[in-house]
VMD Tcl script that builds the backbone (N, CA, C; Angstrom):
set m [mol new atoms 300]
animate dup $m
set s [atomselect $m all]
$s set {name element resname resid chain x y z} {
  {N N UNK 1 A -11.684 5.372 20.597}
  {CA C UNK 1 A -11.108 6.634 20.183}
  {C C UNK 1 A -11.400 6.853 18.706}
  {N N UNK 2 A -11.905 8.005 17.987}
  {CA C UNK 2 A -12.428 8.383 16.910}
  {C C UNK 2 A -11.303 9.247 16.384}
  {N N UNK 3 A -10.601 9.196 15.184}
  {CA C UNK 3 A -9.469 9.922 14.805}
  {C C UNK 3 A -10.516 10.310 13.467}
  {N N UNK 4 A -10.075 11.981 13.407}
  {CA C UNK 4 A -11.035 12.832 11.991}
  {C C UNK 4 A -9.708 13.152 11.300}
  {N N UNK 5 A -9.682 13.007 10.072}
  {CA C UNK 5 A -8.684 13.846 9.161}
  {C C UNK 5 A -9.208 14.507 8.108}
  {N N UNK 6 A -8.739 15.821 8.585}
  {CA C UNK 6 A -9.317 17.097 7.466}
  {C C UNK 6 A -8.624 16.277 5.913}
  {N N UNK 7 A -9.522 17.036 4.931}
  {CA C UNK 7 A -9.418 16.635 3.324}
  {C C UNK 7 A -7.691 17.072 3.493}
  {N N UNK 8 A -6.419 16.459 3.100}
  {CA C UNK 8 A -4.952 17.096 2.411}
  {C C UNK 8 A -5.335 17.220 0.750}
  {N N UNK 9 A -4.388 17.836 0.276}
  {CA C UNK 9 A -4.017 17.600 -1.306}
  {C C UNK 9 A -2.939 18.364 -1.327}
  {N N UNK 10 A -1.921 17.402 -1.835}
  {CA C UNK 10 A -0.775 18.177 -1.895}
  {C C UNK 10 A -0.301 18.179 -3.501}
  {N N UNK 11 A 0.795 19.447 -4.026}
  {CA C UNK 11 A 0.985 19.540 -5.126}
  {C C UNK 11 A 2.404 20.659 -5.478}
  {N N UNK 12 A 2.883 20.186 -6.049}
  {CA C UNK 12 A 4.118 21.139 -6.246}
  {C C UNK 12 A 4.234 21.222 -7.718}
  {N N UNK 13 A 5.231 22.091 -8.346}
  {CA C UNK 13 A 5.152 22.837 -9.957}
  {C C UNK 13 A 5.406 21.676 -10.580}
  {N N UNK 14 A 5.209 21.543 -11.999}
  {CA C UNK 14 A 5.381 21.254 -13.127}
  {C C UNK 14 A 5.025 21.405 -14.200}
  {N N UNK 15 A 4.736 20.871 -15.493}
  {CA C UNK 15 A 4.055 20.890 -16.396}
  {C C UNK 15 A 2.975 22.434 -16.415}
  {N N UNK 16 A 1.967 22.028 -15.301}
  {CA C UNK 16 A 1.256 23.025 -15.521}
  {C C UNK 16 A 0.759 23.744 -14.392}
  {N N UNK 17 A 2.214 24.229 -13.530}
  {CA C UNK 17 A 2.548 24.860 -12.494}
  {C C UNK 17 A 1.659 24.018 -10.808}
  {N N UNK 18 A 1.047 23.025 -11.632}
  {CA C UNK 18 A -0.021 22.739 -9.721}
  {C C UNK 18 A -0.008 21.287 -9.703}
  {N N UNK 19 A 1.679 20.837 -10.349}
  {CA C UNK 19 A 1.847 19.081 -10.422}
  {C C UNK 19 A 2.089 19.125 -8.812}
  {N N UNK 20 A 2.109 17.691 -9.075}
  {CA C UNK 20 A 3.024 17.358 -7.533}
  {C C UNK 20 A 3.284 15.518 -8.206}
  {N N UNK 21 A 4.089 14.956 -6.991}
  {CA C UNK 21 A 4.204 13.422 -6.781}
  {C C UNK 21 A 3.298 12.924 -5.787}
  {N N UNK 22 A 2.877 11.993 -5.823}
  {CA C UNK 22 A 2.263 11.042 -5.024}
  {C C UNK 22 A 0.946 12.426 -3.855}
  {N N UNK 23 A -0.002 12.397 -5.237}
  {CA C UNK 23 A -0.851 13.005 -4.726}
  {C C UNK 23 A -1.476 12.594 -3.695}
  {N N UNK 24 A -2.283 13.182 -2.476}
  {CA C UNK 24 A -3.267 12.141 -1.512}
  {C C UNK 24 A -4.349 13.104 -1.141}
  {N N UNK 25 A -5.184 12.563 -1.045}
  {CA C UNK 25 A -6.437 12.553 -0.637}
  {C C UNK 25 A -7.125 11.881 0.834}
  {N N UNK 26 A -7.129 12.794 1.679}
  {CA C UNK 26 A -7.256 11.696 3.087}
  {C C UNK 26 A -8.854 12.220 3.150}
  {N N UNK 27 A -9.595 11.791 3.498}
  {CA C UNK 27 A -11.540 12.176 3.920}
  {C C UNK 27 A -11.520 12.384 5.428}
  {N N UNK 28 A -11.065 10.511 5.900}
  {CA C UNK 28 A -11.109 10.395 7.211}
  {C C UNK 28 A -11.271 8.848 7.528}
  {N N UNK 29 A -10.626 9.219 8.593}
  {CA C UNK 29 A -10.830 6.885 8.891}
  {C C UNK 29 A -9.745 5.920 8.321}
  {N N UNK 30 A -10.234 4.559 8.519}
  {CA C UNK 30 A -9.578 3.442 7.988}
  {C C UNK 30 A -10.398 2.427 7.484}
  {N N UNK 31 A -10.123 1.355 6.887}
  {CA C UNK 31 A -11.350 0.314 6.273}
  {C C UNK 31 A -10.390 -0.624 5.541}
  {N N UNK 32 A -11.380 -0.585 4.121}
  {CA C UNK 32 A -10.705 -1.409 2.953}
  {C C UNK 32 A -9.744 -0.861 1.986}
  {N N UNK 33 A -8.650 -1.543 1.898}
  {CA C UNK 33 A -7.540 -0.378 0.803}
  {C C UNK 33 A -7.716 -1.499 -0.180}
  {N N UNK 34 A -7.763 -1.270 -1.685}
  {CA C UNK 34 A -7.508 -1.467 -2.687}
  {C C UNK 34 A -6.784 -0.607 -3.512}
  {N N UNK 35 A -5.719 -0.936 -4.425}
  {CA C UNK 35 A -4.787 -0.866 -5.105}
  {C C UNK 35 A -5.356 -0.764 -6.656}
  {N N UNK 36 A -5.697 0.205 -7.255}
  {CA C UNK 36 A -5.672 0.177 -8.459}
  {C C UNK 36 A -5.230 0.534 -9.678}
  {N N UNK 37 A -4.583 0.173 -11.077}
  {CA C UNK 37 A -3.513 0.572 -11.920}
  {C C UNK 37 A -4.641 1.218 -13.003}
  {N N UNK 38 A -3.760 2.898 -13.222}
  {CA C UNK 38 A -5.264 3.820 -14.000}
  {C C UNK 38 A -4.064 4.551 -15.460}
  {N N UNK 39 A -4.265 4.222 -16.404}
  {CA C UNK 39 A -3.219 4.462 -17.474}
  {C C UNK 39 A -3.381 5.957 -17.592}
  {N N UNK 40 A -2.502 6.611 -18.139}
  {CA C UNK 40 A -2.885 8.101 -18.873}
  {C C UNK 40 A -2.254 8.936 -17.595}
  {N N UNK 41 A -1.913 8.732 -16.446}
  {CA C UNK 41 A -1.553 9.889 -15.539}
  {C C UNK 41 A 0.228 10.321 -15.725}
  {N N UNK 42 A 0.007 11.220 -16.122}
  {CA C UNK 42 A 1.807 11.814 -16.085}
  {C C UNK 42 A 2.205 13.041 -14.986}
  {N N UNK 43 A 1.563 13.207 -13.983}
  {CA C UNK 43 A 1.957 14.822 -13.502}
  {C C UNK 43 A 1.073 14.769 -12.381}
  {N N UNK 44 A 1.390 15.598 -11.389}
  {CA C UNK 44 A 0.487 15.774 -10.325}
  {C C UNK 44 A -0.452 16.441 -10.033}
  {N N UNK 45 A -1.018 16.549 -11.258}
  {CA C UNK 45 A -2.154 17.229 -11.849}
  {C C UNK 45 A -3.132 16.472 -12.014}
  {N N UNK 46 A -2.396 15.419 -12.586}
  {CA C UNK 46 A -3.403 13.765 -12.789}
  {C C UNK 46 A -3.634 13.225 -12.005}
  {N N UNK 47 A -2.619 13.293 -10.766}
  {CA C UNK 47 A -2.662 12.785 -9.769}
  {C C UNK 47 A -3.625 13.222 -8.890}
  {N N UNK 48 A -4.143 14.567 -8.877}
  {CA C UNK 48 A -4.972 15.728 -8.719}
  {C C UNK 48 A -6.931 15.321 -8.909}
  {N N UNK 49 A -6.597 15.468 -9.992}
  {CA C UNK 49 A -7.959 14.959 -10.623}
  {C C UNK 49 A -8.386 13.488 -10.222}
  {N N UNK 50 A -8.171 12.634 -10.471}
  {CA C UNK 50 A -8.038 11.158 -10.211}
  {C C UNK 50 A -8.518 10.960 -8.847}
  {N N UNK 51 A -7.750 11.423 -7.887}
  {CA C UNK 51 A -7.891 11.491 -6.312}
  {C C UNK 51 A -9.390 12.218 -6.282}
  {N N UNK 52 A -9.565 13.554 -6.701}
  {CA C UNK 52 A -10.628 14.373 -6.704}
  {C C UNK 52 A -11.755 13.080 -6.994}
  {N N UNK 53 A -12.102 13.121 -8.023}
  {CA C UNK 53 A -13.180 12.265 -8.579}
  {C C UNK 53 A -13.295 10.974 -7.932}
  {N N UNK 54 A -12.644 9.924 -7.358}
  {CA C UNK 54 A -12.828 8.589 -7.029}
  {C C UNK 54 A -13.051 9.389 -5.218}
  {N N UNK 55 A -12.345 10.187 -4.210}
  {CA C UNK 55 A -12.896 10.508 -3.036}
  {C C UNK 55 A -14.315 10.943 -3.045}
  {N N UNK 56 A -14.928 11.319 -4.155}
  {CA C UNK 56 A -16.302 11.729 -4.073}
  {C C UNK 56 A -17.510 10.373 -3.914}
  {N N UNK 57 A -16.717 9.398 -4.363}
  {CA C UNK 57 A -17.170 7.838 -4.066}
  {C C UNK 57 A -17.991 8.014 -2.689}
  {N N UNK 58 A -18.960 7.625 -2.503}
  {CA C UNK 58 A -19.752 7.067 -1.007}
  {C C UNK 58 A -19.047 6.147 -0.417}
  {N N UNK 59 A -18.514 5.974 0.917}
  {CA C UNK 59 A -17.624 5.421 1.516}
  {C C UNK 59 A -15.976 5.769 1.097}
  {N N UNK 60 A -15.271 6.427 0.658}
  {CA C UNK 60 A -13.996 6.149 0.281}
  {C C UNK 60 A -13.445 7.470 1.736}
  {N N UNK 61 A -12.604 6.862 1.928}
  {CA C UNK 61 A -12.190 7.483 3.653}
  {C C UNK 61 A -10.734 7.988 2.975}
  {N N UNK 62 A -9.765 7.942 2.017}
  {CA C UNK 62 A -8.231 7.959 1.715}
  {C C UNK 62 A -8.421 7.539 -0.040}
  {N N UNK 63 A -7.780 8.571 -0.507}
  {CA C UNK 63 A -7.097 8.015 -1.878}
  {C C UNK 63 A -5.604 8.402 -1.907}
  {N N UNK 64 A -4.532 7.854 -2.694}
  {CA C UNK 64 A -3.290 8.268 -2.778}
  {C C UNK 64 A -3.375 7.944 -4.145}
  {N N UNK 65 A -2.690 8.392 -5.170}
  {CA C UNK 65 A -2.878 8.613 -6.639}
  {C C UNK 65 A -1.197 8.603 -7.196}
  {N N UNK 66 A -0.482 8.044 -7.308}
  {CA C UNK 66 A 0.963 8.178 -7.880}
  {C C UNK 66 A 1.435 7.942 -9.505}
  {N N UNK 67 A 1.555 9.219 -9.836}
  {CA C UNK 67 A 1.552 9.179 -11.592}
  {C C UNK 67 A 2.622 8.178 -12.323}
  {N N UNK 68 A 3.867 8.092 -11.474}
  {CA C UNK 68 A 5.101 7.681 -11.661}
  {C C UNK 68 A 4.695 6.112 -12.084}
  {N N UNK 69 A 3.993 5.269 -11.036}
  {CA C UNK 69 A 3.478 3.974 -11.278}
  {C C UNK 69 A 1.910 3.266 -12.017}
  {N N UNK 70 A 1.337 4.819 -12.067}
  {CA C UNK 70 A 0.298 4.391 -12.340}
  {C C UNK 70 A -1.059 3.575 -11.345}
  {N N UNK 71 A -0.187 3.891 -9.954}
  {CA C UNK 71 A -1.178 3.581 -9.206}
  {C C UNK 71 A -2.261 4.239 -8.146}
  {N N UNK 72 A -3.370 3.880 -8.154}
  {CA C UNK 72 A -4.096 4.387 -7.133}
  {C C UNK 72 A -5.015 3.739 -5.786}
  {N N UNK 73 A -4.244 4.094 -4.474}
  {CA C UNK 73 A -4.481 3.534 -3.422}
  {C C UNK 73 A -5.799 4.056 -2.855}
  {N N UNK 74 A -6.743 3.353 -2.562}
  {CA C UNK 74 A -8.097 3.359 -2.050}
  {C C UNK 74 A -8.769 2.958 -1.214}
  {N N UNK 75 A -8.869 3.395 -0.137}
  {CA C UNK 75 A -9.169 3.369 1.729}
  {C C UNK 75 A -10.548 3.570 1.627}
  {N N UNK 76 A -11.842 2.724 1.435}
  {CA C UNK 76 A -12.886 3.007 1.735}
  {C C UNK 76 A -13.509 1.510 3.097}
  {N N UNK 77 A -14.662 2.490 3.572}
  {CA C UNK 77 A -15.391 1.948 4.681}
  {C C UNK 77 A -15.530 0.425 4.494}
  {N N UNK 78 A -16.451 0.429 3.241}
  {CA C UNK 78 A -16.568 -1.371 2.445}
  {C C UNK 78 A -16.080 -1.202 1.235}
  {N N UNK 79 A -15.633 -2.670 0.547}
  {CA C UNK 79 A -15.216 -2.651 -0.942}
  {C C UNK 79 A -15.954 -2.007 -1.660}
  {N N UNK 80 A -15.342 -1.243 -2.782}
  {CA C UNK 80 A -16.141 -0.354 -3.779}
  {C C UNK 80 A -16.419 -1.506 -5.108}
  {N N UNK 81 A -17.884 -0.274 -5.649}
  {CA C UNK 81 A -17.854 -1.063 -6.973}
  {C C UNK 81 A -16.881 -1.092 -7.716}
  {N N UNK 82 A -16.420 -1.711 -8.576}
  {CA C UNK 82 A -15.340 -1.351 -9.045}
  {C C UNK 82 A -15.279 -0.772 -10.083}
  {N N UNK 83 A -17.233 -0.963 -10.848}
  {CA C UNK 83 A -17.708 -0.271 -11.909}
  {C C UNK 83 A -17.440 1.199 -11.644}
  {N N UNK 84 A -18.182 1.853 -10.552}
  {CA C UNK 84 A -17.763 3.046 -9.799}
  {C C UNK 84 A -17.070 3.799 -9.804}
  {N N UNK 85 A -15.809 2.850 -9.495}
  {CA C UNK 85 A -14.390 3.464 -8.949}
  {C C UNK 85 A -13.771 3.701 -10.760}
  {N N UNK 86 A -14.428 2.978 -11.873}
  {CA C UNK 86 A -13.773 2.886 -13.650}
  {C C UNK 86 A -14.795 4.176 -13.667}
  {N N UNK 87 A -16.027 4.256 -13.685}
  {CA C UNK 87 A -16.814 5.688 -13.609}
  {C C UNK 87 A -16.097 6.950 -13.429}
  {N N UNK 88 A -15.624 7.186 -11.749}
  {CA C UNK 88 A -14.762 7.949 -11.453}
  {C C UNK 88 A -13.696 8.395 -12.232}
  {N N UNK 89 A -12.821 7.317 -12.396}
  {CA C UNK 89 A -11.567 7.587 -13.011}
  {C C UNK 89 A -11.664 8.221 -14.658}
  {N N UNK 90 A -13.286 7.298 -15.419}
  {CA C UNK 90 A -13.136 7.456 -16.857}
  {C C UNK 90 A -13.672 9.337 -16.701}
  {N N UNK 91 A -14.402 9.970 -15.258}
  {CA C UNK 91 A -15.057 11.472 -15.435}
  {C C UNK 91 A -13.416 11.898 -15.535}
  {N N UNK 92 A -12.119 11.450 -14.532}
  {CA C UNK 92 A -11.169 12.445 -14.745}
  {C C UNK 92 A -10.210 12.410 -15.770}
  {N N UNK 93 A -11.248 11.754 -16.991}
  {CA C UNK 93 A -10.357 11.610 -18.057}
  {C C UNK 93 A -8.860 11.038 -18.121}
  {N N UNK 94 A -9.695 9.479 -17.432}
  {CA C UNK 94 A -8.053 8.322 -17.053}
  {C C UNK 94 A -8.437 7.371 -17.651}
  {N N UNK 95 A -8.050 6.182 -17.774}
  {CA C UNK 95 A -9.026 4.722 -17.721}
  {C C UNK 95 A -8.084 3.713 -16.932}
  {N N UNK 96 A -8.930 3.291 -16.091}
  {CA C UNK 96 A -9.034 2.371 -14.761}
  {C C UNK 96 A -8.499 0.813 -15.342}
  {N N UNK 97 A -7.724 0.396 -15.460}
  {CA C UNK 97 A -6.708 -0.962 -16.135}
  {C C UNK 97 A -7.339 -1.957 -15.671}
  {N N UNK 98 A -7.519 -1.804 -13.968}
  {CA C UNK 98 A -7.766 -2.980 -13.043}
  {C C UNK 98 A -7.310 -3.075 -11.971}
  {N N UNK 99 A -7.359 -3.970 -11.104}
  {CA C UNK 99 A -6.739 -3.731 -9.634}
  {C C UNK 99 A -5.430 -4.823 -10.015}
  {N N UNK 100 A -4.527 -3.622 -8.972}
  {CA C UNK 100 A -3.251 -3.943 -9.124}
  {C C UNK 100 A -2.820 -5.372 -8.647}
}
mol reanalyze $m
mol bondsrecalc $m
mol representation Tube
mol addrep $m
């Protein structure tokens, strides 16, 4: 059985009316989740961007992005680079700490 999940992004007001909490990013599928801690996110805006830029990754099937902890959850096919995944994060103007 093959399960597809359309792109979500969810977001509610704040700061700069299009925050939200515990942003997500679904592609599609299941695989490898890694956990990674990305400094600089306050709002679900960050949470926004962050998700945006690291789902554009080759293989990444799910991101979840939570500003509150600083963490970002990462569902791809095989392990990512992790150079990659600091790439990603440093385009949405974050920087990538390390895995949690």
């Amino acid at each position: 059985m093959t399960t597809e999940t359309n792109t979500t992004e969810t977001a509610a007001g704040s700061c700069c009316g299009s925050c939200g909490s515990g942003t997500t990013v679904d592609v599609q599928g299941v695989g490898v989740t890694t956990v990674y801690k990305v400094s600089g996110m306050t709002c679900g805006h960050c949470e926004g961007a962050v998700s945006k830029e690291i789902s554009e990754l080759d293989g990444v099937t799910a991101v979840q992005a939570i500003a509150k902890t600083g963490e970002v959850t990462v569902t791809s096919a095989a392990p990512l680079d992790e150079e990659a995944v600091r790439a990603a994060v440093d385009e949405a103007g974050y920087e990538l700490v390390g895995r949690a």
